[in-house]
C-alpha positions as CSV (number, residue, x, y, z in Angstrom):
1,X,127.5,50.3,48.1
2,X,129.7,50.2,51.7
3,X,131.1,46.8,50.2
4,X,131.9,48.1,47.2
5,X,133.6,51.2,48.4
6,X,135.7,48.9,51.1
7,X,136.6,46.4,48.3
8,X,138.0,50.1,46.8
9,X,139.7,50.8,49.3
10,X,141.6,47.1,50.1
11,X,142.9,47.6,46.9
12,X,144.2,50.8,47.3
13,X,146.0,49.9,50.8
14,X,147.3,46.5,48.7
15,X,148.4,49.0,45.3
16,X,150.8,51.4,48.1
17,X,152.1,48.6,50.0
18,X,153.2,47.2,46.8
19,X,154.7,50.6,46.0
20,X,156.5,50.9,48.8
21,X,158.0,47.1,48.9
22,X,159.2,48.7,45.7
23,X,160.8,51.8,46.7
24,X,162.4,49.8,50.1
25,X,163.9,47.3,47.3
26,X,164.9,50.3,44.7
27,X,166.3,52.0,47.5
28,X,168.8,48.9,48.6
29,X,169.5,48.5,45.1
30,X,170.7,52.0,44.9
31,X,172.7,51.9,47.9
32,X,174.2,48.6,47.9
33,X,174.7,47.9,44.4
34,X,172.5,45.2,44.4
35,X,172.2,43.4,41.0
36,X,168.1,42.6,39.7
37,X,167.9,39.6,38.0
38,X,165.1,38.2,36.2
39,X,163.5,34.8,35.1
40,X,161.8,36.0,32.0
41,X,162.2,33.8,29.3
42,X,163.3,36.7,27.2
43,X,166.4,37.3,29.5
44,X,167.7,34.1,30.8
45,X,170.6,32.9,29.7
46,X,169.7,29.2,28.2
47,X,173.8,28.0,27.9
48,X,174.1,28.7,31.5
49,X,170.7,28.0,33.0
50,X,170.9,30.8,34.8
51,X,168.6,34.1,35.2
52,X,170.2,37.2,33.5
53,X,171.3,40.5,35.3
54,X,169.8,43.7,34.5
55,X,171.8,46.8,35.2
56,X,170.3,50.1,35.8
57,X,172.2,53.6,36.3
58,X,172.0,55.6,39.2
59,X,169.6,58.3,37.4
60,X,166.9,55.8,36.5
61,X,166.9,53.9,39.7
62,X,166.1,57.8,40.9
63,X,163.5,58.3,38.4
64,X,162.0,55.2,39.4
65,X,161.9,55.5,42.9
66,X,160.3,59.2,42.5
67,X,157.7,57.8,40.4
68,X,157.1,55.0,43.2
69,X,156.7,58.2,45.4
70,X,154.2,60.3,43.3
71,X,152.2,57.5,42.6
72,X,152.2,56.3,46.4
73,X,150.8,60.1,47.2
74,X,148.0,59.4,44.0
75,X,146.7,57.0,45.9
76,X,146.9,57.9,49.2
77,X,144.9,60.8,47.5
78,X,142.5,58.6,46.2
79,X,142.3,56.4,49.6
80,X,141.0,59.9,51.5
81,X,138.6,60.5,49.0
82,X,136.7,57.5,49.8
């Protein structure tokens, strides 16, 4: 049982450290105009070889980032619990 509930709780420290890489990276995006690219077959751009930009406005990199937050604060939630 004391395993089980530490294996719980690695994952939860692992699942808010992720979100927050994500907010730190959403957050230079926003603020520097960073382009995100990605190496999905579905975007790259075969002619060129090359990875294709994708291009968010300033409202969703917002929403995103607030979503980051609120789930960050779920599990931070859930991490007490245990």
């Amino acid at each position: 049982m004391q395993r089980e509930i530490i294996d719980k709780a690695n994952k939860i420290i692992s699942l808010i450290k992720q979100n927050e890489d994500a907010v730190e990276e959403l957050q230079k995006y926003s603020e520097q105009g960073k382009i995100l690219y990605t190496d999905d077959d579905r975007y790259m751009n075969h002619l060129a070889g090359f990875p294709k930009s994708i291009h968010f406005e300033d409202w969703e990199i917002r929403l995103m980032i607030h979503n980051k937050k609120q789930r960050i604060a779920a599990l931070e939630k859930q991490l007490d619990q245990l």
